[in-house]
N, C-alpha and C positions, 0 to 999 in steps of 0.2 A: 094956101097953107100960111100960116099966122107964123108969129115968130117963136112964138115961145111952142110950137110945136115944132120948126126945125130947129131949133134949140136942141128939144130934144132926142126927135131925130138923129142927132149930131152926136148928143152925149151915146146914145145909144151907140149908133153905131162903131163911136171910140170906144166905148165898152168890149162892144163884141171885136172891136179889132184886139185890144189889150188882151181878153180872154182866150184868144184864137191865137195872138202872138203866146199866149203863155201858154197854149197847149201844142202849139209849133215847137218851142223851145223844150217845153217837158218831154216833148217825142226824140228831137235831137237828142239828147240829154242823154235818155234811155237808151237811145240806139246806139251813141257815143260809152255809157255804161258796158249795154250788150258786148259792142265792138270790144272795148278795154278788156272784158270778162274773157269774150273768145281768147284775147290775145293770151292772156296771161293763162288758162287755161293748156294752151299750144306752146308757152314757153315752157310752162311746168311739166307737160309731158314730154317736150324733147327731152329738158334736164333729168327726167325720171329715165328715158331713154336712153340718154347719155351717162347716166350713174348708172346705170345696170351692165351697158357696155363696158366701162372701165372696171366695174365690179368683175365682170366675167374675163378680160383682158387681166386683171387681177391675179384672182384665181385661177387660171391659168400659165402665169407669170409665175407664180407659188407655186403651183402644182411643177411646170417644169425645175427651177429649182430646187425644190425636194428633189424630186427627180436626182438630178447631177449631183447633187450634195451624197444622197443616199448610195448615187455609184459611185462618189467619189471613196465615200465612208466604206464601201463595200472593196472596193480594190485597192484600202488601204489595210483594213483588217485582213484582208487576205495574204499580202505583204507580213505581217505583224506574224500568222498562224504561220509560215511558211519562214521566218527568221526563228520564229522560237521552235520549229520544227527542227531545223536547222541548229539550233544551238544545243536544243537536247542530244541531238547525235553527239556533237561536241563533245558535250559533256559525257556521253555514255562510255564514247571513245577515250576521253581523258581518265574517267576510274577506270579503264579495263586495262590503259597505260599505268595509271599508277597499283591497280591491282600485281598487276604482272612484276612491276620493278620491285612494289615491295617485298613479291616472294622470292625474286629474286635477290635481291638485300638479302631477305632473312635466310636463304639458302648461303649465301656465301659471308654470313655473319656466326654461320653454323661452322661451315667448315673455317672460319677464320679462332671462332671458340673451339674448335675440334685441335688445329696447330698448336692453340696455346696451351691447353693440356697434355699435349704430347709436349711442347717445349718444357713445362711444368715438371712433368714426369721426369722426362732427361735432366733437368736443374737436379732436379733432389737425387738421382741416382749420381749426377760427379759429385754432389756436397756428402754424401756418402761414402762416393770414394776416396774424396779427400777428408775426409774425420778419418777412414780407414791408415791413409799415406800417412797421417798425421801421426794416427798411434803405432804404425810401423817404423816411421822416422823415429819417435819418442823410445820404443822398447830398443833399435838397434844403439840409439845414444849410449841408453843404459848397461846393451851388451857390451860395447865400448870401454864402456868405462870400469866393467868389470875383468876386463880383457887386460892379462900383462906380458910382456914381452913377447909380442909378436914380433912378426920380420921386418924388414922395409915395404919388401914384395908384397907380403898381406897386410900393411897398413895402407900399402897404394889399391889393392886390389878395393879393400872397403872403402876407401875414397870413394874410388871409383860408381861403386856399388852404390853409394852415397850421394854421388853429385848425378846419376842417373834416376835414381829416384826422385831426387827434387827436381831433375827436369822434367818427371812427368807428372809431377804435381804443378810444376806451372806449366805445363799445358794444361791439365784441367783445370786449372786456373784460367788460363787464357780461352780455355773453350766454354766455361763457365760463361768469364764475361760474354762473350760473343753469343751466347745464349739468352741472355737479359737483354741485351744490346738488338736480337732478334724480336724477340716476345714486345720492346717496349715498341720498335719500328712498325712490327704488326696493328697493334694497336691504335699506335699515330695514324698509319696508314687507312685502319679501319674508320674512324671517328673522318678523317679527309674522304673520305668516301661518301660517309653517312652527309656531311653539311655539303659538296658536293651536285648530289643528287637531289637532296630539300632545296637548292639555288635553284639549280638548273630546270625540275618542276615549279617553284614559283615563279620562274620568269618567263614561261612559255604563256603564249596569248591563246585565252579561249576561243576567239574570234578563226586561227589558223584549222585549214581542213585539212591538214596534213601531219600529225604528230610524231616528230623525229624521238627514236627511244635514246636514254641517255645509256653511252657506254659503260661497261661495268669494270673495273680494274679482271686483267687475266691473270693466268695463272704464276708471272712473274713475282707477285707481291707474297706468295707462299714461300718465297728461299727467301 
């Protein structure tokens, strides 16, 4: 063999090692690619894996809160129906309290206008009788005066006669007053009554299950 055929020989051979190194190398390569593919492949499904786990751990996480939110919601409204249940009695209780006191009010605002008419009555019957005293005191003056030589004896006697009559004109005088003196006490007495009882219902608490009735004046405040 000549030179310049192992020459050749030689190039060749380097050829085909180079060729062979670079289809050694493109096989790693590839495999090395393959390999990276799988890898990443198998990571990407764990993490689809693992997001669908936390997705469901999630949802589930949610769903029990709703859950407990929705009971909580639930045995709070239920509280809520069962206080305003609760306060409507109250309440129903309180107008059938103040129903009742009003009538009663109004019943003993009756008979308090029923006294004052009858005091009424009674006033104008002594103003009566004293216009009457008045014009009997005035005519016996003028019998008086037309009267001459009487005695001692019946000038004492009509004194007499005289100063008894005007004492019973001041008694109706005096029973007069005391009849105004009544009528105006009544009254006063009525109106303490009425702001009273407007107090003593606004300051009662709607919240109390118990409602105490407010006493009513007896029947001492008629004399």
């Amino acid at each position: 063999m000549d030179l310049s055929t192992a020459i050749a020989a030689g190039l060749i051979g380097l050829v085909a090692g180079v060729i062979a190194g670079i289809f050694l190398r493109k096989a790693i390569y590839e495999r090395d690619i393959e390999n990276a593919h799988r890898q990443a492949q198998r990571i990407i499904a764990e993490a689809q894996k693992e997001a669908q786990t936390r997705r469901r751990e999630a949802v589930i996480e949610a769903r029990e809160q709703l859950a407990e939110e929705k009971k909580a919601f639930d045995k709070e409204a239920k509280e809520t129906r069962q206080e305003l249940i609760q306060l409507e009695k109250q309440l129903a209780n309180l107008e059938d309290t103040l129903d009742r006191r009003s009538s009663q009010y109004d019943e003993k605002e009756k008979e308090i206008e029923k006294r004052t008419r009858q005091i009424e009555s009674r006033t104008k019957a002594l103003d009566l009788q004293e216009e009457e005293l008045k014009k009997l005191l005035e005519k016996e003056r003028a019998q008086l005066e037309n009267i001459a030589g009487i005695t001692e004896a019946q000038a004492r006697e009509l004194l007499l006669e005289n100063l008894d009559k005007e004492m019973q004109r001041e008694q109706a005088l005096v029973i007069n007053r005391y009849v105004e003196e009544t009528k105006e006490t009544c009254k006063r007495r009525a109106r303490d009554i009425l702001v009273s009882t407007i107090q003593r219902i606004a300051s009662e608490e709607v919240s109390e299950t118990t409602i105490s009735t407010v006493p009513l004046p007896s029947d001492d405040m008629k004399g």
